[in-house]
MARVEXDO-494324 format. One line per field, with one value per residue (C-alpha): residue number from 1; residue in three letters; x, y, z. Coordinates in steps of 0.02 Angstrom, whole numbers. Layout:
BEGIN
pos <- [NUM	...]
code <- [ALA	...]
xx <- [X	...]
yy <- [Y	...]
zz <- [Z	...]
END
This chain:
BEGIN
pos <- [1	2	3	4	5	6	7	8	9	10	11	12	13	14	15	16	17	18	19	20	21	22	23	24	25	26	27	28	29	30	31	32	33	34	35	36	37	38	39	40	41	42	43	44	45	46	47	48	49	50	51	52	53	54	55	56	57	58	59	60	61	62	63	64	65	66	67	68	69	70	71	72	73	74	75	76	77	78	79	80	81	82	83	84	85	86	87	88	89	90	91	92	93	94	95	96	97	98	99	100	101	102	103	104	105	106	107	108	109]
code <- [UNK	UNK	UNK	UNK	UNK	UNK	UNK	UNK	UNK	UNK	UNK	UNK	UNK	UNK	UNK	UNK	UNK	UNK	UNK	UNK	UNK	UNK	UNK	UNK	UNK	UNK	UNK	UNK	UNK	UNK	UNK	UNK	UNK	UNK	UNK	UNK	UNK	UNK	UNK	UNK	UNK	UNK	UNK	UNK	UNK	UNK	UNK	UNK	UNK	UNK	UNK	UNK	UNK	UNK	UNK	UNK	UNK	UNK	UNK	UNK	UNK	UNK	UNK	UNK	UNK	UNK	UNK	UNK	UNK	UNK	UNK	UNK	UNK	UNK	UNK	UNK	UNK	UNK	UNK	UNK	UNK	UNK	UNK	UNK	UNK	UNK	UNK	UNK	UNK	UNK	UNK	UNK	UNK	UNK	UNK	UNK	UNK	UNK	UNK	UNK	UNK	UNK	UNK	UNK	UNK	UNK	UNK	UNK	UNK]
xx <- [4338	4416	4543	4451	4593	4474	4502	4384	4396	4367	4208	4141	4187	4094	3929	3950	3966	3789	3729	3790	3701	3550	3540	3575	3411	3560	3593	3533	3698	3784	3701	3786	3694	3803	3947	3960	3893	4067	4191	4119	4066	3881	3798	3804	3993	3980	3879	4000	4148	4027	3984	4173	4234	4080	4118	4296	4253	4153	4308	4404	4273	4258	4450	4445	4320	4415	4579	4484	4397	4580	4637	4505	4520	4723	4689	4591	4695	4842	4720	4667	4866	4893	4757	4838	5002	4937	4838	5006	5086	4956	4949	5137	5122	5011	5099	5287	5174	5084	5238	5323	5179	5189	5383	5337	5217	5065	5005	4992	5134]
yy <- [3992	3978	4120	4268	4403	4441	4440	4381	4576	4638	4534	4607	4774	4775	4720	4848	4973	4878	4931	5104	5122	5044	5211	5296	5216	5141	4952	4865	4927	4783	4607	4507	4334	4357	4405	4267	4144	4223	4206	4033	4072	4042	4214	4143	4138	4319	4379	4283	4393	4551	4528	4501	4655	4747	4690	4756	4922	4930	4873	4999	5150	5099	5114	5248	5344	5273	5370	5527	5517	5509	5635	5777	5708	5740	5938	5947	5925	6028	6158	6124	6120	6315	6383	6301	6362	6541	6560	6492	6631	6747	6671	6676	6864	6905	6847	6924	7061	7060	6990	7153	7254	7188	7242	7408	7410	7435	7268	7178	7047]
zz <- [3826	3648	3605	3508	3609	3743	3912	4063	4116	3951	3926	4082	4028	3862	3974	4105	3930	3913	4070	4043	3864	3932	4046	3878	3796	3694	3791	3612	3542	3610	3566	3707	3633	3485	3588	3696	3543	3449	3606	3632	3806	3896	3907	4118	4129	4040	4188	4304	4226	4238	4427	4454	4380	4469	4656	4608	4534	4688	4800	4720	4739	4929	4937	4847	4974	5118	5046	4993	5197	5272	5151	5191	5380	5347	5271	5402	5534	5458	5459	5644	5683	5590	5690	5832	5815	5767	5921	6041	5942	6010	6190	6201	6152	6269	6400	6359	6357	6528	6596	6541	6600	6772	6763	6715	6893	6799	6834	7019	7034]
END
């Protein structure tokens, strides 16, 4: 690939912009025959650097889910662990309270 400042990443970039536009009604915005003719590249090893950067944009969203899924799993549990806690508060209430209740007779032991 002769030196025009580009990188590998950046070429696949510009043609997932492509991609992007095309959804836009706007894909002929980008003439990739005349960018890969200027970069001195084939138009294939264009799409080789575009399906690269694509499985890892799509590596990084699936990591990216994964961490948001253990996240919400993580509030989750916190939340599960207050209600927890609030409800042993309750429990251990209840029984200083019956336990005083039976001291008091008004209870059977």
């Amino acid at each position: 690939m002769k030196d025009k400042g580009l990188t590998k990443e950046e070429i696949g970039s510009i043609l997932l912009a492509k991609k992007a536009l095309s959804k836009l009604g706007h894909g002929s915005m980008i003439n990739v025959k005349k960018l890969c003719s200027e970069m001195g590249i084939s138009r294939k090893a264009a799409y080789s650097y575009y399906r690269r950067l694509k499985g890892k944009k799509k590596v990084q969203e699936t990591k990216d889910k994964e961490r948001d899924d253990i996240l919400k799993e993580n509030m989750l549990l916190k939340e599960r662990i207050k209600r927890l806690e609030i409800e042993n508060r309750i429990l251990n209430i209840l029984k200083r309270g019956m336990e005083d209740l039976k001291k008091r007779g008004y209870l059977d032991k």
